[in-house]
Steps between C-alpha positions, in 0.01 A plus 500: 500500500486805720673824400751450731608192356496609176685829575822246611409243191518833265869611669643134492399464109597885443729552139368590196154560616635831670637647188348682217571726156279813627705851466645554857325815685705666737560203706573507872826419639518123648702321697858448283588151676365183706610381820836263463407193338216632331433537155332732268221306313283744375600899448226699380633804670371705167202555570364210285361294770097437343248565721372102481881409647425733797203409567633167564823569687315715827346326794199628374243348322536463116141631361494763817871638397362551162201709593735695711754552223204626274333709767814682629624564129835248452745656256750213516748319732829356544625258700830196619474158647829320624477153588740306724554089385285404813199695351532855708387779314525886550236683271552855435184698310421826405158595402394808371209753468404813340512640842603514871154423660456212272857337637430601853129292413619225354798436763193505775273255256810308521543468911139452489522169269810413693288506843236286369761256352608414861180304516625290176796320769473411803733691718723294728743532788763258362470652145476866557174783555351646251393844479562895401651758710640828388895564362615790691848474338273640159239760512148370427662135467312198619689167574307160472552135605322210308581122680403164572412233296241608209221301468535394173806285627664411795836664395534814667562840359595785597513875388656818630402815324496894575297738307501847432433785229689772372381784292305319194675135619381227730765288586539161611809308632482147614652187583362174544544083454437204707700634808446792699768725359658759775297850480778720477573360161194636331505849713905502415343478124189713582701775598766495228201533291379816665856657467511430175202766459624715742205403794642433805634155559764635712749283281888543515644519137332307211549117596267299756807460675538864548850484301 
């Protein structure tokens, strides 16, 4: 199983697995709700996220995330994941360091994985590109495409994400399932998230919906 695949297998099974009894750290702020018709299936928004559980819900791969945790100093990490009946997700995480460079290095390790993932699917013009290209809408952000049908299976999947750090915080918001969702869902959500720290996001009020 690639990665990729197993990033959407670890989502679609999320619950328990995301939750733990470690003393909550200063946790960052996260997303308070889901899209409509979404629910919350695993809240970990307390900074008890372990580091095994995020090295398995990036694009990234598993044993590489955990070298980068341990090399960039991880302190802890929170994070949400909604799920819609058809099997939609949107993931919000929070990962943090001991300091600024080390967020602003693992974001890039990140978007590095991420750009050699597009060579786990095989991008196609009736099931969307895939790719990275910069978020202007957040400072530093980075907004990536994963689609087409993994090669693992002929069901295709598909992943929208946009990454950025903040201060001691990478941050990752993302949506994904076997249909291309919309992109201005997950930069709607990507920017809420940014507000919610006070880093740009140009976001109207505190709802996706700008309300």
């Amino acid at each position: 199983m690639t990665a990729f695949a197993g990033l959407v297998v670890w989502i679609l099974t999320a619950g328990a697995a995301g939750c733990s009894s470690s003393s909550p750290s200063a946790p960052s702020p996260l997303i308070p709700t889901g899209p409509g018709g979404y629910r919350l299936v695993s809240d970990a928004s307390r900074d008890q996220l372990p580091e095994k559980s995020v090295t398995e819900v990036t694009p990234a791969d598993p044993s590489l995330t955990k070298a980068a945790l341990d090399r960039y100093g991880f302190t802890g990490a929170s994070s949400r994941i909604w799920k819609a009946t058809t099997g939609d997700f949107l993931l919000d995480l929070a990962v943090r360091f001991d300091r600024p460079a080390a967020a602003r290095s693992f974001a890039s390790f990140e978007l590095t994985q991420i750009a050699d993932r597009v060579q786990d699917v095989a991008p196609n013009a009736s099931l969307g590109q895939s790719g990275v290209s910069p978020f202007k809408a957040i400072p530093g952000a980075s907004l990536y495409l994963l689609g087409g049908p993994n090669r693992q299976t002929v069901k295709p999947l598909f992943i929208e994400g946009v990454v950025f750090s903040s201060g001691t915080t990478t941050y990752l918001v993302e949506t994904g399932g076997s249909l291309p969702i919309t992109a201005a869902v997950v930069e709607r959500y990507a920017r809420l998230q940014a507000s919610l720290i006070g880093d740009g996001g140009n976001v109207e009020g505190r709802t996706p919906d700008g309300k």
